[in-house]
C-alpha positions as CSV (number, residue, x, y, z in Angstrom):
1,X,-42.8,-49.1,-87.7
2,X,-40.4,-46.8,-89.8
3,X,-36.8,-46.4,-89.9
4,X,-36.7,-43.3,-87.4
5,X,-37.7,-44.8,-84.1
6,X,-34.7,-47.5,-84.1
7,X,-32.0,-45.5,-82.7
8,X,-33.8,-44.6,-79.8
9,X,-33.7,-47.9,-78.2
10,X,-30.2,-48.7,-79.7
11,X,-29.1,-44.9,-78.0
12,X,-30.5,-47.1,-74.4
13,X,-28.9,-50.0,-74.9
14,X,-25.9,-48.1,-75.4
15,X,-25.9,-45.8,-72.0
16,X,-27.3,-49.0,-70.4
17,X,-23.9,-51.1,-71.2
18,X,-21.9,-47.8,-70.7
19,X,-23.4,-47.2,-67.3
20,X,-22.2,-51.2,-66.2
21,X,-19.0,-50.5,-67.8
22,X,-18.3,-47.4,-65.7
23,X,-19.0,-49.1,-63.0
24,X,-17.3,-51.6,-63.2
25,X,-14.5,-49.9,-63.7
26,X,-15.0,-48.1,-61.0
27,X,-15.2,-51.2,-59.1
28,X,-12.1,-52.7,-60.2
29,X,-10.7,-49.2,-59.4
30,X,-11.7,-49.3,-55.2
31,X,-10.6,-53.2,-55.3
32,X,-7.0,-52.4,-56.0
33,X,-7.2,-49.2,-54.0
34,X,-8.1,-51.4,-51.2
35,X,-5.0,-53.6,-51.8
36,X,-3.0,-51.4,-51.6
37,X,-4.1,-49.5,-48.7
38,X,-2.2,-52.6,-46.6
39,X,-3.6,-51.2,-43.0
40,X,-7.6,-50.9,-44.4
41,X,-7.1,-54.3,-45.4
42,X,-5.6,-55.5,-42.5
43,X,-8.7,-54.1,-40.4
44,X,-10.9,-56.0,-42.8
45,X,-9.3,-59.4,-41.2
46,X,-7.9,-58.4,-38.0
47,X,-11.4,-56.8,-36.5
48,X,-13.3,-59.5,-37.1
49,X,-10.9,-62.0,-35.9
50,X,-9.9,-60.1,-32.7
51,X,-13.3,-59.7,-31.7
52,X,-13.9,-63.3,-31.9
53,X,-10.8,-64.8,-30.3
54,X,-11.7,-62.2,-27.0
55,X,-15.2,-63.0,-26.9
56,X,-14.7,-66.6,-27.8
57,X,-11.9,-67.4,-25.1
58,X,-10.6,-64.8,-22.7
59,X,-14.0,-63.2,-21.7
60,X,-16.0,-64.9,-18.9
61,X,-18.8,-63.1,-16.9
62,X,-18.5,-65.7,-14.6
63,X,-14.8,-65.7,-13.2
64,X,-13.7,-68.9,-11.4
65,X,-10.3,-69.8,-9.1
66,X,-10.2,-65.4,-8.0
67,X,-7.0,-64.4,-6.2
68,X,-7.5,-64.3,-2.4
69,X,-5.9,-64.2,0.5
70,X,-6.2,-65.9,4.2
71,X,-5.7,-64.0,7.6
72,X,-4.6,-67.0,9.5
73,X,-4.8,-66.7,13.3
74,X,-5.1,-70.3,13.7
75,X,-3.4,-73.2,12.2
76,X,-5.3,-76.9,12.7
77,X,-7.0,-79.4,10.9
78,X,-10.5,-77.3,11.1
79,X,-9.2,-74.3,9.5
80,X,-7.5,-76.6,6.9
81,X,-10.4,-78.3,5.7
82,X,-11.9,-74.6,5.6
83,X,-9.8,-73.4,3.4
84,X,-9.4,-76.7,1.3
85,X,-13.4,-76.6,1.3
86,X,-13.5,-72.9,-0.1
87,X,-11.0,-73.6,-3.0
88,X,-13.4,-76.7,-3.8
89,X,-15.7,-74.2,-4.6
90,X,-13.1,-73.2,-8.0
91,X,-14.5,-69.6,-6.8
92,X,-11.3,-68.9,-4.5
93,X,-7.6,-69.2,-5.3
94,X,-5.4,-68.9,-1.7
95,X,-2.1,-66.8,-3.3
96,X,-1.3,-65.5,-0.1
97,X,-1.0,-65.9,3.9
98,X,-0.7,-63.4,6.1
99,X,-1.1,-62.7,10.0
100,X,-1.5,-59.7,10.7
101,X,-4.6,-57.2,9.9
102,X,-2.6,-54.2,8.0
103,X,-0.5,-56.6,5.4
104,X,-4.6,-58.2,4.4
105,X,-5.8,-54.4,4.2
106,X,-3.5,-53.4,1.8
107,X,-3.7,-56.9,-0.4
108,X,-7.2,-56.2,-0.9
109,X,-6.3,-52.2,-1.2
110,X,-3.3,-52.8,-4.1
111,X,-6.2,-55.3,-6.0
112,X,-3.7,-58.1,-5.6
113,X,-6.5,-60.4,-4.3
114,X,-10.4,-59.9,-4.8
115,X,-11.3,-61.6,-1.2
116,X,-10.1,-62.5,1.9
117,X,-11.0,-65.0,5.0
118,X,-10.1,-64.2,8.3
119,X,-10.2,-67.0,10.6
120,X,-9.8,-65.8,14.4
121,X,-8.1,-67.6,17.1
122,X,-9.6,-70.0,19.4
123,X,-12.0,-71.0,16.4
124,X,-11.9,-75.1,16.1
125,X,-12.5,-75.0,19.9
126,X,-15.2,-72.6,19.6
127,X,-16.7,-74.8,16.6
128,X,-16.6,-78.3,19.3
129,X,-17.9,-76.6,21.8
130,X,-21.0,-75.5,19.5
131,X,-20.3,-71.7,19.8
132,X,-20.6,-70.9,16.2
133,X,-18.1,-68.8,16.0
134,X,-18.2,-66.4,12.9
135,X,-15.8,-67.0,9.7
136,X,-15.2,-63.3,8.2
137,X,-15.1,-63.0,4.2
138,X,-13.7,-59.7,3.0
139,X,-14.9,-59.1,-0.8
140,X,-13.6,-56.3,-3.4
141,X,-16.8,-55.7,-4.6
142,X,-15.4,-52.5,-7.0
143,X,-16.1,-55.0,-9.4
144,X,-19.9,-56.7,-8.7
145,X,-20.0,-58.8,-11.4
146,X,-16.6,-60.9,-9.9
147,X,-17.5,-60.7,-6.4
148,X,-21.1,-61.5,-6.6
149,X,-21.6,-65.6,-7.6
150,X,-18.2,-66.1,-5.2
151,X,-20.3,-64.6,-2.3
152,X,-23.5,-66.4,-3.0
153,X,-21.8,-70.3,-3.1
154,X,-20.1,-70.1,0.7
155,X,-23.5,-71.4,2.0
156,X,-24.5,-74.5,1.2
157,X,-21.1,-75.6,-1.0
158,X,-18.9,-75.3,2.2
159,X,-21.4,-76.8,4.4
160,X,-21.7,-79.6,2.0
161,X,-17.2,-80.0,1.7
162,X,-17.2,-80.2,5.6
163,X,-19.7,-82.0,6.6
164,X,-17.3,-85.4,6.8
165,X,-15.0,-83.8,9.2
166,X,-17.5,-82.9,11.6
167,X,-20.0,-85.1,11.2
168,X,-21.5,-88.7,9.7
169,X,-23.5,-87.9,7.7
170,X,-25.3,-84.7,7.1
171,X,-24.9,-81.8,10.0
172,X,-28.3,-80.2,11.5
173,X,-26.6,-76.7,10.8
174,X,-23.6,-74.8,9.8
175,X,-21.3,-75.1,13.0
176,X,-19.8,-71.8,12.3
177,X,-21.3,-69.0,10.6
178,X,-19.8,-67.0,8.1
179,X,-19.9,-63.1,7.7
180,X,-19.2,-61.4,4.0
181,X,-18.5,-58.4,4.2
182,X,-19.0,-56.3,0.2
183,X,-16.1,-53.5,1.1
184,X,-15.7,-50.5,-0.9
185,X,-19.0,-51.1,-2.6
186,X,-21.4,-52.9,0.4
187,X,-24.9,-51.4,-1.9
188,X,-23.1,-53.7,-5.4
189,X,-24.1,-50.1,-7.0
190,X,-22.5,-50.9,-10.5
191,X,-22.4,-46.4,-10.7
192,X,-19.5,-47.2,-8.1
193,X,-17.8,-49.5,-10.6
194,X,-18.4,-48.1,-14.0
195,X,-17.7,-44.0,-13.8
196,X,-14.6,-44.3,-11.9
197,X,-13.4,-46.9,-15.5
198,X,-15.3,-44.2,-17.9
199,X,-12.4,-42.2,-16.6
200,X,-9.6,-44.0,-18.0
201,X,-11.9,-45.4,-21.0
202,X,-12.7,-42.2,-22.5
203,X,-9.3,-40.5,-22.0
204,X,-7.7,-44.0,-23.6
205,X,-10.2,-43.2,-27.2
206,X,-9.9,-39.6,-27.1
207,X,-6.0,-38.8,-26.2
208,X,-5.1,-41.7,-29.0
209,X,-7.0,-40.2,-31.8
210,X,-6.5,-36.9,-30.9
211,X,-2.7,-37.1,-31.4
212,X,-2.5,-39.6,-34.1
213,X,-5.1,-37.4,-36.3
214,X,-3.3,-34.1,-35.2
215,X,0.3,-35.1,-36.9
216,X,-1.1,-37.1,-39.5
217,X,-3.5,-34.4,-40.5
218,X,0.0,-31.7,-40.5
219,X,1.0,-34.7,-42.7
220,X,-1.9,-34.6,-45.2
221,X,-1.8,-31.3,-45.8
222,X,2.1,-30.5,-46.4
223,X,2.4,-28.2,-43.3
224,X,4.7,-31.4,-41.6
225,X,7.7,-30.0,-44.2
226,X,7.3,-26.7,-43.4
227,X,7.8,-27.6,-39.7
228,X,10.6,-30.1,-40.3
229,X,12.4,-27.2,-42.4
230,X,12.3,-25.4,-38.6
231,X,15.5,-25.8,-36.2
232,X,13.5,-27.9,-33.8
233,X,14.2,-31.4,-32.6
234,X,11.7,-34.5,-32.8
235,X,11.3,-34.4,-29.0
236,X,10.6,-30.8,-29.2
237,X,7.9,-31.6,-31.7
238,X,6.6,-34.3,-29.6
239,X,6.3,-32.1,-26.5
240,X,4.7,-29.7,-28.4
241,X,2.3,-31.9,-29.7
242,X,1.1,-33.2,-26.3
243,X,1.3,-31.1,-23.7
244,X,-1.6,-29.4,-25.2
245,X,-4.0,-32.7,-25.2
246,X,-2.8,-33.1,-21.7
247,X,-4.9,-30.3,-20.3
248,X,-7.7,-31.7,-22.4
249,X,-7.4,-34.6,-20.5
250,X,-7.4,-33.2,-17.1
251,X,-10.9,-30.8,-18.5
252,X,-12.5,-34.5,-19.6
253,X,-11.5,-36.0,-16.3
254,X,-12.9,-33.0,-14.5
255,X,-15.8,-33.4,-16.1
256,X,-16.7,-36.9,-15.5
257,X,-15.1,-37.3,-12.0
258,X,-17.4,-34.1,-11.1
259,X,-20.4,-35.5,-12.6
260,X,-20.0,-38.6,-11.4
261,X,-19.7,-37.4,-7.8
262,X,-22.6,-34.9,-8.2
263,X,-25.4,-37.3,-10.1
264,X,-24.4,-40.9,-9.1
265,X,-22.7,-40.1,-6.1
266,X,-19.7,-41.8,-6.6
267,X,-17.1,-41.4,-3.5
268,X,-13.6,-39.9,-3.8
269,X,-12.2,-41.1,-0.4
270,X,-8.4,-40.8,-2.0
271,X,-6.1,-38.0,-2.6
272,X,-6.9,-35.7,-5.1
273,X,-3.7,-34.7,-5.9
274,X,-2.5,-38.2,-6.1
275,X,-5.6,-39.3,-8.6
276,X,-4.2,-36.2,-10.5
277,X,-1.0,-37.2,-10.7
278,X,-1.3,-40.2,-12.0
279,X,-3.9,-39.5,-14.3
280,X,-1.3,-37.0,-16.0
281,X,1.0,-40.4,-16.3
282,X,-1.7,-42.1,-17.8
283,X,-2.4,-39.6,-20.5
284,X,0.9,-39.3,-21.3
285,X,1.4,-42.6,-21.9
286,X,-2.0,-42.5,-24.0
287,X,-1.0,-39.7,-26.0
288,X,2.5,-41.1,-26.7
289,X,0.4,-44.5,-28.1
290,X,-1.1,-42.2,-30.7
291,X,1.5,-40.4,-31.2
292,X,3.9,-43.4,-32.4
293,X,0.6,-44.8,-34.4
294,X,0.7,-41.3,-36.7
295,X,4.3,-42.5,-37.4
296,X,2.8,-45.8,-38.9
297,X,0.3,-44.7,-40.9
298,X,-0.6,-42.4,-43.9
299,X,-3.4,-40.8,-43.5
300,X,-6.4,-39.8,-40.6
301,X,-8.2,-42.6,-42.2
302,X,-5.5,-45.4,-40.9
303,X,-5.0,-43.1,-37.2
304,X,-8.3,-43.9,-36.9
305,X,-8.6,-47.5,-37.7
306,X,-5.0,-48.5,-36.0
307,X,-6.6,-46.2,-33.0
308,X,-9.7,-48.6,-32.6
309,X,-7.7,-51.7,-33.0
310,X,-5.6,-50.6,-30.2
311,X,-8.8,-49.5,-27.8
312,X,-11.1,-52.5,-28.5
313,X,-8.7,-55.0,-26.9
314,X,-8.3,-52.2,-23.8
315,X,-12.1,-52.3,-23.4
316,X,-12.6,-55.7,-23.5
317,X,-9.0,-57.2,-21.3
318,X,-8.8,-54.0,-18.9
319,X,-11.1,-54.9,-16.7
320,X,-14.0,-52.4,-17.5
321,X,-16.4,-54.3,-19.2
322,X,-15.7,-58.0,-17.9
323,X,-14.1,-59.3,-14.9
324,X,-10.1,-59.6,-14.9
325,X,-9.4,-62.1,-12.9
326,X,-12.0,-64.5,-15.0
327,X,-9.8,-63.9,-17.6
328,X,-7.7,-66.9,-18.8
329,X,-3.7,-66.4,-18.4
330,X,-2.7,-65.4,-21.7
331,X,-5.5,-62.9,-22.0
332,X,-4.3,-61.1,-18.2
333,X,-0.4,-61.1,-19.8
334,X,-1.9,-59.1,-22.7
335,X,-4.1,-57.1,-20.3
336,X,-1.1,-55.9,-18.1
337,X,0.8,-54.5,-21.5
338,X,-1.8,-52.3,-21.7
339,X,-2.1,-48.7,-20.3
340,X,-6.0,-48.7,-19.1
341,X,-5.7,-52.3,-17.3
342,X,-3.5,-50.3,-14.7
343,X,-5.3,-46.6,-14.2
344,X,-8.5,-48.8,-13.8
345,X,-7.1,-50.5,-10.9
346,X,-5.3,-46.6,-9.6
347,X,-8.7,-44.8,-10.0
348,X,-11.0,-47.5,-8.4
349,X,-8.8,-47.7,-6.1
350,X,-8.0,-43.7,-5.0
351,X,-12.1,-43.2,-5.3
352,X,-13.3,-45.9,-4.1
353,X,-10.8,-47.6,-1.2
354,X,-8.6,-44.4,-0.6
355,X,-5.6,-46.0,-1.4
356,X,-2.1,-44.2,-1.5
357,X,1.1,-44.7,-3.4
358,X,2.1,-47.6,-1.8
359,X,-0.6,-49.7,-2.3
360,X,0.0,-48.4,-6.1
361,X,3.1,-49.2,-6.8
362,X,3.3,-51.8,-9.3
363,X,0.5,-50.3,-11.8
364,X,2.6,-46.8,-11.3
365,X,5.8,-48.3,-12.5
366,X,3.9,-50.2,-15.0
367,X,2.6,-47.2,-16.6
368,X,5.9,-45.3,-16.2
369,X,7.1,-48.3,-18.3
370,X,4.5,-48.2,-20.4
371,X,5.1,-44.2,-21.3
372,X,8.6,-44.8,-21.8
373,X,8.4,-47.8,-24.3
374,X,6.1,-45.7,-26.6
375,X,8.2,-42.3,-26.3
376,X,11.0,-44.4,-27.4
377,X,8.9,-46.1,-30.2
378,X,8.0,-42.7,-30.8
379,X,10.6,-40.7,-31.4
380,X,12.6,-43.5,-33.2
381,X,10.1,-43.7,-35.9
382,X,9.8,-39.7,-35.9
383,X,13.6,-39.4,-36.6
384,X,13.3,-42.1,-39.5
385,X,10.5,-40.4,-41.1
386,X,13.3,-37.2,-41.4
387,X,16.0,-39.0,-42.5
């Protein structure tokens, strides 16, 4: 072999190392850019951790001890050991009494309870004189997934609790029979359940990256200075900024309320005008979200990541996906801080029960809360970022 053919292998060896050492210096290069991009890093952890805490503790497809209420006609020992025998089953939680017909309407119309048992007058002497009189169970059943296992346990697991206060020993039959009634949703159509929460859903991820993108994109490319060189006010700016995605909103909530009706017929037996009403609250507070999460970051690339870390926790503790009331108590004090937990309950419950405003009234001033706490948040960090 002569002389001449050595520097072509030396000539590969050389690009060969020179290619690892680019590299790696390219490496070392996206590791510290990484660092110091404090928000991408914090996604890295958080994400993964979130997800895992929710999953692992506060979701449950099979919610136990649900808020319900009792329509008492009748107080004795019989009626007692009904109620006693129905909390046994760690299906039903008695919150509340009432005795008369409108006040348990409007519990189950507000959400405040998911079921309620109406026991009539005259029903222990009924039961001893072998009538079988008929026990009425009232379910939510907007969500089917929390009414459903509650429903199919009254059988055999009350028979079984009463069956020493009646009897020795085991009784031929049920001495009373009970009656559950599925409201709002009688067919468990889960069409019913899930449109009426792709409303809130959707506008929840589209109105917060829409707005945290839009400022931190004016950001980005330098056109932010030209505006804040303008004799205009941060609340100006602000205003300006979301009106606009407001009528977005209403043209996406159009949309899926009207093809919701048309394709999976999905009832609206509200007001209109009060669905759309609310609905403009519920953006608003959305869009102020994003809005005070474009004052945190630096760039679209961190609007969108803080944007997801602030909607995966409203998919999963709202209600949509799982059942609320399965929730344990820390995870339905987180739910209730956010925005979608509250239009979820408002739009099931316009569409799907016809509720008005007064069976509305806590989720309304919740999200008027809500909206206020993030405009303030809002402009506070927008007046820093002039000063």
């Amino acid at each position: 072999m002569s002389a001449v053919d050595h520097p072509a292998p030396r000539r590969e060896i050389r690009e060969r190392f020179g290619f690892l050492r680019r590299s790696y210096a390219m490496l070392i290069k996206e590791f510290i850019q990484l660092r110091r991009d404090r928000v991408s890093f914090a996604m890295i952890v958080m994400l993964p951790v979130m997800q895992l805490m929710l999953f692992g503790y506060a979701i449950n497809t099979t919610p136990h001890h649900l808020p319900s209420a009792v329509l008492l006609q009748e107080d004795s020992d019989l009626t007692r050991s009904i109620l006693k025998a129905l909390e046994n089953t760690a299906y039903f939680r008695f919150l509340y009494e009432v005795h008369d017909v409108d006040d348990f309407d409007n519990l189950l119309k507000s959400g405040k309870v998911l079921f309620g048992v109406e026991i009539p007058r005259g029903f222990e002497r009924a039961v001893r004189r072998g009538d079988r009189p008929a026990l009425l169970v009232a379910a939510d059943a907007t969500d089917p997934v929390a009414a459903s296992a509650a429903l199919g346990s009254l059988g055999t697991l009350v028979q079984t609790a009463l069956k020493h206060d009646l009897y020795i020993g085991d009784p031929p039959e049920m001495p009373f029979e009970i009656r559950a009634h599925a409201r709002y949703n009688p067919a468990a159509a889960s069409s019913l359940n899930i449109v009426p929460g792709l409303v809130g859903t959707i506008l929840t991820m589209t109105m917060l990256i829409f707005t945290a993108l839009s400022v931190t994109r004016e950001v980005e490319r330098g056109t932010m200075e030209s505006l804040l060189s303008m004799p205009i006010r941060p609340v100006e700016v602000m205003f300006g900024k979301i009106v606009p995605y407001v009528l977005v909103g209403f043209v996406q909530a159009f949309l899926i309320i009207g093809i919701g009706v048309g394709l999976f017929g999905v009832p609206v037996l509200g007001s209109l005008f009060l669905l759309a009403l609310l609905s403009t609250l519920f953006i608003t507070t959305n869009l102020s979200i994003g809005y005070t999460i474009s004052t945190l970051v630096q760039n679209q690339l961190q609007a969108m990541q803080m944007s997801m870390m602030f909607f995966l926790p409203s998919i999963l503790l709202s209600g949509f996906m799982f059942p609320f009331a399965g929730m344990p108590a820390w995870a339905q004090y987180l739910g209730e801080c956010l925005p979608l937990t509250h239009y979820l309950r408002i739009v099931r419950a316009i569409m799907l029960k016809g509720a008005a405003m007064q069976n509305l009234r806590f989720d309304t001033l919740a999200l008027a809360a809500l909206m206020l706490l993030a405009m303030t948040i809002a402009v506070t960090r927008f007046r820093r970022t002039l000063d």
